[in-house]
N, C-alpha and C positions, 0 to 999 in steps of 0.2 A: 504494500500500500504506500502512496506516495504521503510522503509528511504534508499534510491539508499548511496552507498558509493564506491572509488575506488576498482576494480578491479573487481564491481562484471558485470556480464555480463547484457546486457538489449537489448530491441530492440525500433526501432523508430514506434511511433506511431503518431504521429505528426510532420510537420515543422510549427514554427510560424515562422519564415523566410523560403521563399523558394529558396531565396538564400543569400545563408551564405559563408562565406571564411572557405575556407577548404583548409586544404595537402595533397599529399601524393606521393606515389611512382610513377616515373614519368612513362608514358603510360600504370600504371595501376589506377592510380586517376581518382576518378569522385566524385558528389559529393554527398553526403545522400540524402538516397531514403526511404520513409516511408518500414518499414518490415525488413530491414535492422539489422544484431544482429551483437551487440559489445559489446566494452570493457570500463566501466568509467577506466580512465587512471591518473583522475588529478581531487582531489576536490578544486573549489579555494575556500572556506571557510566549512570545513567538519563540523561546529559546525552552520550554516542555513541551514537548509533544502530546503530554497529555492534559495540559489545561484547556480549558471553557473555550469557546468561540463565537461573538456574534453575528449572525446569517441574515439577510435579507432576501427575500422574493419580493421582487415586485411583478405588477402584470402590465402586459402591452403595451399601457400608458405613459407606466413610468412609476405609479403610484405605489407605493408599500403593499404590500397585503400582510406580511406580516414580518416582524424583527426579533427572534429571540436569540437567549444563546443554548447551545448546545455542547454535549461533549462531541468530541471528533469521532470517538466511535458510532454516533446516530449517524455520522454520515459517510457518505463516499464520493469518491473525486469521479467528476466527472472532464473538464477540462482546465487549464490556465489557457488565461486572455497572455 
């Protein structure tokens, strides 16, 4: 597995919480859904591979749908920009 780092894209393959606090844009928020493909946005310690990370999806627009963090094992890489 590649070590996940901001910006690159991934998707969720796991919640170990099913619910979790999350943002986003309002009446278009909801909250992560396993299959789901985002964006790491925010490493909070880039130098452990196993700390938190926060994700962003947005849709089409541009608009949030939703912001939370996750561990890196909920997700998987799908590419770097």
């Amino acid at each position: 597995m590649a070590h996940l780092r901001e910006y690159d894209v991934v998707r969720v393959i796991r919640l170990a919480q099913a619910v979790r606090p999350f943002d986003g844009t309002e009446r278009i928020r909801r909250p992560p859904k396993v299959g789901d493909v985002a964006t790491i946005c925010h490493e909070y310690n880039p130098e452990d591979p196993t700390a938190m990370v926060a994700v962003e999806m947005v849709d089409d627009d541009g608009f949030t749908v939703w912001v939370a963090d996750f561990e890196r094992t909920e997700l998987e890489f799908v590419r770097r920009p």
